[in-house]
C-alpha positions in Angstrom: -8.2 -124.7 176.2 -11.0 -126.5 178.1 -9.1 -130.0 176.7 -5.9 -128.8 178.8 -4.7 -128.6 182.7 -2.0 -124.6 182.3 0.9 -125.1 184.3 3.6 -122.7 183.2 3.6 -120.5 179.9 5.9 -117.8 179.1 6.0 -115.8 175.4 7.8 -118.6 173.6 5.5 -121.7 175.1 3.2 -123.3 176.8 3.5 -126.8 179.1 0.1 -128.4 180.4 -1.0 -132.1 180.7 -3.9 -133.2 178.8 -7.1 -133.2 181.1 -8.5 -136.7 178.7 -5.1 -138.8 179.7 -5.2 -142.1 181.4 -4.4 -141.9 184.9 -0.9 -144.1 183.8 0.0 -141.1 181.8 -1.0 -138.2 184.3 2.3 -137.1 185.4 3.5 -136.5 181.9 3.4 -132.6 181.0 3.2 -131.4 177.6 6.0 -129.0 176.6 5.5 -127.0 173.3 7.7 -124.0 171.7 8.3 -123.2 168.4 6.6 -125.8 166.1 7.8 -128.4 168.5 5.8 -130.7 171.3 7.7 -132.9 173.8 5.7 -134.9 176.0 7.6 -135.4 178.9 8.1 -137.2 182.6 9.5 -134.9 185.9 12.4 -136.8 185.0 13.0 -135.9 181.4 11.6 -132.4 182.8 14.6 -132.2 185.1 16.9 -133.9 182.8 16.2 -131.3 179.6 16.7 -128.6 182.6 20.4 -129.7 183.1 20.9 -129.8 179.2 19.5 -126.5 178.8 21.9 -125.4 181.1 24.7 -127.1 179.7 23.6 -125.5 176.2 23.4 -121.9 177.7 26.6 -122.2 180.1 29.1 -123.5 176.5 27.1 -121.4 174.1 27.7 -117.7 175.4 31.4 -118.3 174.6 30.8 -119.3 171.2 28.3 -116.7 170.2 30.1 -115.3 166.9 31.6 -111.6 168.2 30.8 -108.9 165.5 28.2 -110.8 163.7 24.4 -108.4 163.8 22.3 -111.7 164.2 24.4 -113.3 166.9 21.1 -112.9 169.1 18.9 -114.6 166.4 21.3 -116.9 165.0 20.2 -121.0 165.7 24.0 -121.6 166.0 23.8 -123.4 169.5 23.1 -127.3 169.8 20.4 -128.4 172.8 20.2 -132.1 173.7 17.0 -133.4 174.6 15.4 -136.4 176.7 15.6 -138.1 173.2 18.7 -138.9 172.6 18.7 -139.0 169.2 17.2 -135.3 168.9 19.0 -132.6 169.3 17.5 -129.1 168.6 19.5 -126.2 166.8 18.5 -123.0 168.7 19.6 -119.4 169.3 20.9 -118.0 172.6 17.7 -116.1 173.3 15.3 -119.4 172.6 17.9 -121.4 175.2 17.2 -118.8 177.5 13.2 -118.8 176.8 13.2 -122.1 176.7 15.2 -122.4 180.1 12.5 -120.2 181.5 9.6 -122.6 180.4 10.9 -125.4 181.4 12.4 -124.2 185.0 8.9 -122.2 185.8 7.1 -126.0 184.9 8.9 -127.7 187.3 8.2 -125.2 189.8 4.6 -125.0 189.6 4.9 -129.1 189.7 6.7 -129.0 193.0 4.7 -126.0 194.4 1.4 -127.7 193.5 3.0 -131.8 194.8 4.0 -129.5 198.1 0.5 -128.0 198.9 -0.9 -131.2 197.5 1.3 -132.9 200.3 -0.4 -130.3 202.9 -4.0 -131.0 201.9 -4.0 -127.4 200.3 -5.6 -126.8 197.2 
């Protein structure tokens, strides 16, 4: 943990930014859940955000009705800032995941905000 900058982490992940990056690659945040890492701009941050929702907003409609591991089931497809990955995922996980990534950019802004007032 001493190698890493914690900026949001809920029970299904962690994001932080590397403390050894080049200053070039600074504003790029390190998302991890699962067995997966995505290291990502604001942009791609913001951009993941609207897919997640877009994932979460079609999926509850199309969770199967009588089936016991609806909850568990990886049955829901979430698009990622790399187009050509797409992650299969369970309601729950788009929900934690939705949590991860929304509480990131929040603790971005809040800290680019007091940042912005001198306030450390």
């Amino acid at each position: 943990m001493n190698d890493i900058n914690p900026i949001y982490q809920n029970d299904f992940g962690i994001a932080f930014q590397w403390k050894r990056d080049k200053p070039s690659e600074s504003n790029k945040v390190q998302v991890i859940f699962r067995d997966i890492g995505l290291l990502l701009t604001t942009s791609e941050l913001r951009y993941f955000s609207k897919c997640i929702a877009h994932t979460i907003e079609n999926g509850k409609g199309n969770l199967c009705g009588d089936c016991k591991s609806k909850e568990s089931c990886r049955s829901l497809l979430l698009n990622s800032p790399a187009h050509q990955i797409t992650f299969a995922v369970s309601y729950q996980e788009a929900i934690e995941i939705r949590d991860l990534i929304n509480g990131t950019m929040f603790r971005l802004e809040l800290d680019s905000f007091f940042g912005e007032l001198g306030i450390e």
